[in-house]
TORKOL-4160 file (C-alpha; in steps of 0.2 Angstrom, whole numbers, padded with zeros to 4 digits, m for minus):
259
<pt num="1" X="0695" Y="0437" Z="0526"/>
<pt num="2" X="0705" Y="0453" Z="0530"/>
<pt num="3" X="0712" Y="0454" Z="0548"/>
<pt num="4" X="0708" Y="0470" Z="0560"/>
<pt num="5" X="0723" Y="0476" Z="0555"/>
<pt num="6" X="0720" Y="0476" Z="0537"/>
<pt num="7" X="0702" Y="0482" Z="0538"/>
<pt num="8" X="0709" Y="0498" Z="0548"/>
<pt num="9" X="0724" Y="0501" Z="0535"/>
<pt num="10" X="0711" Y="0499" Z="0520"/>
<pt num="11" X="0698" Y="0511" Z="0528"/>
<pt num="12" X="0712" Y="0523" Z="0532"/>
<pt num="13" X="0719" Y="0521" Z="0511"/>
<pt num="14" X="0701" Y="0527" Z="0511"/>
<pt num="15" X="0703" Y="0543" Z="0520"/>
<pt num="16" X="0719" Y="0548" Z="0510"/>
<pt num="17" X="0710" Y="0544" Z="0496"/>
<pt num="18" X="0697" Y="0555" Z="0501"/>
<pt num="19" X="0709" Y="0571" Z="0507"/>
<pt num="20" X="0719" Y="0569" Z="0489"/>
<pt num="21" X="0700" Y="0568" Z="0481"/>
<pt num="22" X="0695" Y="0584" Z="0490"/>
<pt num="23" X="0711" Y="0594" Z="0485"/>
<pt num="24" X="0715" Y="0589" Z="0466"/>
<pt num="25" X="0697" Y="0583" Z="0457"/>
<pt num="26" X="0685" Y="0597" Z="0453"/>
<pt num="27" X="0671" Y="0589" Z="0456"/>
<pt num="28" X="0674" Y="0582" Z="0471"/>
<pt num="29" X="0680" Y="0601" Z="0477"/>
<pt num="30" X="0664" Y="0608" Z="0472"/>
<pt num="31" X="0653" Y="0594" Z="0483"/>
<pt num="32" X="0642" Y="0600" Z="0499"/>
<pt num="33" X="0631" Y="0589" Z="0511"/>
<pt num="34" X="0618" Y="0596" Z="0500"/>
<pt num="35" X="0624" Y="0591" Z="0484"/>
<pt num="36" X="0630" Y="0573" Z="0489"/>
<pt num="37" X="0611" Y="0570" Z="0497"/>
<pt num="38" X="0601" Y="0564" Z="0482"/>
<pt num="39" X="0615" Y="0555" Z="0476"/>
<pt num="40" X="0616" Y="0546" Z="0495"/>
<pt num="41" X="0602" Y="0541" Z="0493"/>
<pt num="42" X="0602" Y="0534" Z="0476"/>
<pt num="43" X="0615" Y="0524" Z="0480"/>
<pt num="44" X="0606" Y="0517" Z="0496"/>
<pt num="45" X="0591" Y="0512" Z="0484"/>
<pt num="46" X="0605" Y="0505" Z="0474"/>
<pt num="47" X="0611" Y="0493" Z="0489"/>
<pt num="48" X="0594" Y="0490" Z="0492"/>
<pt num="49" X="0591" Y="0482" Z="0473"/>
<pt num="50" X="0607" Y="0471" Z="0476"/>
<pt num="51" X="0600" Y="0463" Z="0493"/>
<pt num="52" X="0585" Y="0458" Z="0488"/>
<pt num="53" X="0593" Y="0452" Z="0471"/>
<pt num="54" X="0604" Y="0442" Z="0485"/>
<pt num="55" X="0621" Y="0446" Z="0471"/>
<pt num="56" X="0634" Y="0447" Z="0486"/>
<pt num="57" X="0647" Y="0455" Z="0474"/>
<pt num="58" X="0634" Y="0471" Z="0469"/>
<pt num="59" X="0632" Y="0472" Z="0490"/>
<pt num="60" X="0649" Y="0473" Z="0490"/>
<pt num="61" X="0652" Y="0487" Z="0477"/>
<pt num="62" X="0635" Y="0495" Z="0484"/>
<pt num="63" X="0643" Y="0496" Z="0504"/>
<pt num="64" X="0662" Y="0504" Z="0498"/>
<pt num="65" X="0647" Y="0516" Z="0487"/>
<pt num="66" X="0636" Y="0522" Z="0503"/>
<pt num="67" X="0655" Y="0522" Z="0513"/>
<pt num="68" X="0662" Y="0533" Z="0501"/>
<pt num="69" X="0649" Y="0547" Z="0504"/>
<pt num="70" X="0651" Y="0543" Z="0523"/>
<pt num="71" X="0668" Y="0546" Z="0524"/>
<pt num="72" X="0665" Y="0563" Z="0511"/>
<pt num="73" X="0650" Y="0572" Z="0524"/>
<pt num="74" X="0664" Y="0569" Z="0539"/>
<pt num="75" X="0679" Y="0577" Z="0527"/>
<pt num="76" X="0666" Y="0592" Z="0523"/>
<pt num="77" X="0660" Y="0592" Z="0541"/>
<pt num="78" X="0679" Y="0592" Z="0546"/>
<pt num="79" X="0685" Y="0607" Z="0534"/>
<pt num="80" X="0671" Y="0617" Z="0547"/>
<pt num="81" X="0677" Y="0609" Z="0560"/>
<pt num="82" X="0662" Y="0604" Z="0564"/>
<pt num="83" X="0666" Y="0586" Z="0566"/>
<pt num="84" X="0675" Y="0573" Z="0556"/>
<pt num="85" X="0676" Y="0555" Z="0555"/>
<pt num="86" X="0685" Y="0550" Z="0574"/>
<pt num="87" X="0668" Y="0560" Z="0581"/>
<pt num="88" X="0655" Y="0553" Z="0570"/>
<pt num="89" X="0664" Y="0535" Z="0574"/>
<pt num="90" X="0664" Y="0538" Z="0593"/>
<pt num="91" X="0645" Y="0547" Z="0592"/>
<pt num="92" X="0639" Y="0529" Z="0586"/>
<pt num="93" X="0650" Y="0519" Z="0598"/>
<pt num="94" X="0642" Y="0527" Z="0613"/>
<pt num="95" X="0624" Y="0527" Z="0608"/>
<pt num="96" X="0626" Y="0509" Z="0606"/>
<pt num="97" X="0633" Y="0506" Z="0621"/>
<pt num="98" X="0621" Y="0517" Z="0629"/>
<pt num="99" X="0606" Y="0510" Z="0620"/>
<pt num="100" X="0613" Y="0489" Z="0625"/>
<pt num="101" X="0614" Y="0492" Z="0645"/>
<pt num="102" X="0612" Y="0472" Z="0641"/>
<pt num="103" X="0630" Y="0469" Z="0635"/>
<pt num="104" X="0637" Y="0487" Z="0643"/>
<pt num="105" X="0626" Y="0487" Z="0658"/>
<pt num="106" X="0617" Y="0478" Z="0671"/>
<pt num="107" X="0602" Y="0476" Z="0663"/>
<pt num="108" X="0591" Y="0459" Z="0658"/>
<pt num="109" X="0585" Y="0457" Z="0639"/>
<pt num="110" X="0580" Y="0440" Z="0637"/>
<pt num="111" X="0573" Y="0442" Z="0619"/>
<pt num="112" X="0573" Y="0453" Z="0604"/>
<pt num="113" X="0556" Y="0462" Z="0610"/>
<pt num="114" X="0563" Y="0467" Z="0628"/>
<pt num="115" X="0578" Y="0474" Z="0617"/>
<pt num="116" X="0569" Y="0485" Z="0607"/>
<pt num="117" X="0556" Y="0491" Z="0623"/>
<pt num="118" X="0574" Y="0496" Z="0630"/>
<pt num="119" X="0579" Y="0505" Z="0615"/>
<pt num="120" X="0562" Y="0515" Z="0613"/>
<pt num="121" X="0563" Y="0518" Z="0633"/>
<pt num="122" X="0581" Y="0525" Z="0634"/>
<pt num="123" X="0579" Y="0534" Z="0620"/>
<pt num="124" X="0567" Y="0544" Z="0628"/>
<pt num="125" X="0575" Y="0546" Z="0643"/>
<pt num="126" X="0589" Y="0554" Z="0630"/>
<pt num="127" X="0577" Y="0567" Z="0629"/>
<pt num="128" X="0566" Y="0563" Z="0615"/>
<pt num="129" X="0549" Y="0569" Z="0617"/>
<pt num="130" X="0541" Y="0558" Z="0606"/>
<pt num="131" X="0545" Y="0538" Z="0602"/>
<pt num="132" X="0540" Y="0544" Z="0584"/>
<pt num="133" X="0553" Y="0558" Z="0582"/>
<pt num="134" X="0565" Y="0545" Z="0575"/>
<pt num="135" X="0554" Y="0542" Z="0560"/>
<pt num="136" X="0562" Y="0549" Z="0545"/>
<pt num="137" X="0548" Y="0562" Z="0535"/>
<pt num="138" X="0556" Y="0560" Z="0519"/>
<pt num="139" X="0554" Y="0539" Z="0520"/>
<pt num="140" X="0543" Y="0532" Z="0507"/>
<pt num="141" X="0527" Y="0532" Z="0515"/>
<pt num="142" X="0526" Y="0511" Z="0515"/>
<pt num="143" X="0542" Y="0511" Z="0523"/>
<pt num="144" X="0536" Y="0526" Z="0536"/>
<pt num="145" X="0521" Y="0514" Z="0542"/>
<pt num="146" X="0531" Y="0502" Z="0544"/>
<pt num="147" X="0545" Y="0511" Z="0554"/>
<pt num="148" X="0530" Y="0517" Z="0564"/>
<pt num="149" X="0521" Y="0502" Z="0570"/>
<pt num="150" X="0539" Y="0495" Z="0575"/>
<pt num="151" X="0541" Y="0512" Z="0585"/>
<pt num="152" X="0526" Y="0511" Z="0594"/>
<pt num="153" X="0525" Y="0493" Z="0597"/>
<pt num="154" X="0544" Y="0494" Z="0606"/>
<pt num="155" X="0535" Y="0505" Z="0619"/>
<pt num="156" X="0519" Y="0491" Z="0621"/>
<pt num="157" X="0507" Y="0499" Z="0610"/>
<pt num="158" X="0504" Y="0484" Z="0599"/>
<pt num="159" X="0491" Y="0471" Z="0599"/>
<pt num="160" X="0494" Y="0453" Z="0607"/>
<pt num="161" X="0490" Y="0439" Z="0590"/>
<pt num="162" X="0491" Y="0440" Z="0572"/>
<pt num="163" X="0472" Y="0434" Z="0571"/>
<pt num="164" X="0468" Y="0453" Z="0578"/>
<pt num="165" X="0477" Y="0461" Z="0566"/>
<pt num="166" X="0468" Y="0453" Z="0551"/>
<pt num="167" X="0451" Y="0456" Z="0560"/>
<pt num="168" X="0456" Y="0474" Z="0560"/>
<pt num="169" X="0462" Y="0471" Z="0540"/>
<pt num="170" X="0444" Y="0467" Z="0538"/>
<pt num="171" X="0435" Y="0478" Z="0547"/>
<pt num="172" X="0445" Y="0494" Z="0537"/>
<pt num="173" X="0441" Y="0483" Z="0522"/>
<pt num="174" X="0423" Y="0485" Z="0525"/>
<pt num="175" X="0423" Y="0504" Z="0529"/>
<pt num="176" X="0434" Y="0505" Z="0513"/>
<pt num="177" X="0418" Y="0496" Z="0503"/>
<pt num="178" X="0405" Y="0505" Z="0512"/>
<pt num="179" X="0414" Y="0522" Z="0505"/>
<pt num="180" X="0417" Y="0515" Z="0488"/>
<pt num="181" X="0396" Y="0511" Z="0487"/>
<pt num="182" X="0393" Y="0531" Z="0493"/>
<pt num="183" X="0407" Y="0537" Z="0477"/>
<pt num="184" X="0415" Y="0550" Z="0490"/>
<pt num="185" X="0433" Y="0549" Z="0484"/>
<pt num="186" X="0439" Y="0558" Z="0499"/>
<pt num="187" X="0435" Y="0546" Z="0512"/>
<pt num="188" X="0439" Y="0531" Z="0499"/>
<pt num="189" X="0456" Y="0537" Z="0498"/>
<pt num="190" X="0455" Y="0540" Z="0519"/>
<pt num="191" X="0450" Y="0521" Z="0522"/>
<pt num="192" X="0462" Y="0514" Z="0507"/>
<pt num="193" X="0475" Y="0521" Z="0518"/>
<pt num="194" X="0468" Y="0513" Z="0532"/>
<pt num="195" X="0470" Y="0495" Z="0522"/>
<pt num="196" X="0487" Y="0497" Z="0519"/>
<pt num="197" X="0493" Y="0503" Z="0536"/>
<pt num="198" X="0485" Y="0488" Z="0541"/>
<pt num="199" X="0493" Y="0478" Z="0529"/>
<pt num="200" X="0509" Y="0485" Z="0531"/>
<pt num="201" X="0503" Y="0481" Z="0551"/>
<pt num="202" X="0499" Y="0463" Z="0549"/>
<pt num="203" X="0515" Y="0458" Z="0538"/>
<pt num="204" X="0524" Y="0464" Z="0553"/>
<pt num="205" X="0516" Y="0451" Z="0562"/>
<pt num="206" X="0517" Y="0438" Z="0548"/>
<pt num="207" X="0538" Y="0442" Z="0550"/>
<pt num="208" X="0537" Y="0449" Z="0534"/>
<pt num="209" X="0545" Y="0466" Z="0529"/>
<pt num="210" X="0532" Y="0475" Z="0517"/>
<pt num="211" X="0543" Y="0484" Z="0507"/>
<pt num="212" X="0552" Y="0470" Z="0502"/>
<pt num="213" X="0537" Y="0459" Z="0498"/>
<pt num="214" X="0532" Y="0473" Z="0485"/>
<pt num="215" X="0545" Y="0475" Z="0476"/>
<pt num="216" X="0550" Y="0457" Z="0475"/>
<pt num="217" X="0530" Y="0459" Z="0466"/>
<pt num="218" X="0534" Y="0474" Z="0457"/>
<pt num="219" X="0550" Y="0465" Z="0451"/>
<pt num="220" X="0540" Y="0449" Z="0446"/>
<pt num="221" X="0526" Y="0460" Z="0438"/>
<pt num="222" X="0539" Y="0466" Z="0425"/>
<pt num="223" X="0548" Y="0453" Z="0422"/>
<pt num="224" X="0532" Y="0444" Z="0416"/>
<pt num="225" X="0526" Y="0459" Z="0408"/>
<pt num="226" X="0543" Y="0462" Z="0398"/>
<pt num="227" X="0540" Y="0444" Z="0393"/>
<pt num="228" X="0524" Y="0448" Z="0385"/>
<pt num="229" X="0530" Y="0461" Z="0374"/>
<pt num="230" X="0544" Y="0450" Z="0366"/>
<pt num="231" X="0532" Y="0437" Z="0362"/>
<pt num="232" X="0521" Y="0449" Z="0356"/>
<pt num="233" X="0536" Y="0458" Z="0346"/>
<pt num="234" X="0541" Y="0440" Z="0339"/>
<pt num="235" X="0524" Y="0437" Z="0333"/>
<pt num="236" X="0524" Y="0453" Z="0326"/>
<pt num="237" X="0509" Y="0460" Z="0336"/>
<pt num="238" X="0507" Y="0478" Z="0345"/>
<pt num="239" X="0500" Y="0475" Z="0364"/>
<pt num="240" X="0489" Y="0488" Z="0361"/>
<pt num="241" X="0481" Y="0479" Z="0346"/>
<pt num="242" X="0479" Y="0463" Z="0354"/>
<pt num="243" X="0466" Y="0457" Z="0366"/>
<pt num="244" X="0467" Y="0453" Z="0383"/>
<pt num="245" X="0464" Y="0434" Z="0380"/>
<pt num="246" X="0478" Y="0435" Z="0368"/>
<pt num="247" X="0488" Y="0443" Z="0382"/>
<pt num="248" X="0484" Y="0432" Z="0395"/>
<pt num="249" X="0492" Y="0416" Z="0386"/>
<pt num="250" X="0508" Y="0424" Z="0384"/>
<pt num="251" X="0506" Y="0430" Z="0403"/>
<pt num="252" X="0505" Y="0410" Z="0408"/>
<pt num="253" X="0518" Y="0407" Z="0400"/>
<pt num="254" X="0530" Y="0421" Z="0407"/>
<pt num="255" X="0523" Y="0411" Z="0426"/>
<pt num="256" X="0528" Y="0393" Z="0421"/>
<pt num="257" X="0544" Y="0401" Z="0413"/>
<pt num="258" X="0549" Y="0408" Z="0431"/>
<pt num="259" X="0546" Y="0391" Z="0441"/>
């Protein structure tokens, strides 16, 4: 591994790479924060893909990615001297020194749970109005709940056993059936949200992250489902012309393939 002093002579390659990208590429002169913000977050997604996919080269390539656009929104916000990389460097290094008064201060944290009460609690006395106002609006609406229930709970507004939380599962799962048997599709699409925040509730509990859980699924789902069609290709056969008995025997086999 790279000592300190290396680390801080590769990051600072990095800005001089950045200044001479700014002044001589086209492109990269023609960038603004708004330009750069789908691509950031492609590129978060991208690192997202290659942690679950648990290839530590790609998390490698995927972190000097998301670090590259870091270091580009502190040179724009430096050429308005706005702020540049030293400030948003020191901005993080005191909020976390001001959010761990466990390490920094005087305060007790016996657990991960009293560290997170402590977070939620000074960041209100920061001035935040609301524990929720860190809560991204633009996060995928799975993630959201999840970063919601986290929120809430870090202030005590949670419930105390896992065995609640499924009672709860169930009991939205009933509302969400008695709406189905009326036809109403507004209220079905009302209590369908209701299961899946508490869902998203209960794998909290479980120690699960839901997001992940998903699209390990959705990642699973495809892969067996890209089986089928090359079976179905090799057999000369069109999915849409074949039955879903037929389908299903090329399904089992994509499953015993993957154990």
């Amino acid at each position: 591994m790279n000592s300190r002093e290396q680390q801080i002579l590769a990051f600072d390659r990095l800005l001089d790479i950045m200044d001479d990208l700014r002044e001589q590429c086209p492109w990269d002169r023609k960038q603004t924060m708004e330009s750069l913000r789908h691509l950031t977050i492609e590129e978060t997604y991208e690192l997202g893909d290659a942690i679950l996919n648990n290839d530590l080269n790609e998390i490698k390539k995927e972190l000097g990615d998301l670090l590259l656009h870091i270091v580009f929104y502190a040179k724009i916000g430096s050429e308005t001297q706005d702020f540049d990389i030293a400030d948003v460097s020191n901005e993080i290094c005191e909020k976390l020194i001001n959010r761990h008064p466990h390490i920094y201060g005087d305060v007790d944290a016996e657990d991960e749970d009293a560290v997170k009460r402590n977070w939620e609690n000074i960041k209100l006395k920061e001035g935040k109005k609301s524990v929720l106002e860190g809560v991204p609006l633009s996060l995928p609406a799975l993630v959201k709940a999840n970063r919601i229930q986290e929120k809430v709970a870090g202030v005590g507004f949670d419930w105390e056993q896992p065995g609640q939380v499924f009672e709860k599962l169930q009991e939205e799962l009933g509302e969400l059936q008695a709406e189905i048997n009326v036809a109403d599709t507004d209220n079905i699409e009302n209590e369908f949200g209701d299961v899946l925040f508490s869902m998203v509730n209960y794998a909290r509990f479980l120690g699960i992250n839901p997001e992940n859980a998903l699209e390990r699924t959705n990642k699973k789902f495809m892969q067996r489902f890209q089986y089928l069609e090359s079976k179905a290709k090799a057999h000369c056969k069109s999915l849409k012309d074949m039955s879903l008995a037929e389908m299903d025997v090329f399904w089992e086999e994509a499953k015993k393939v993957e154990s």
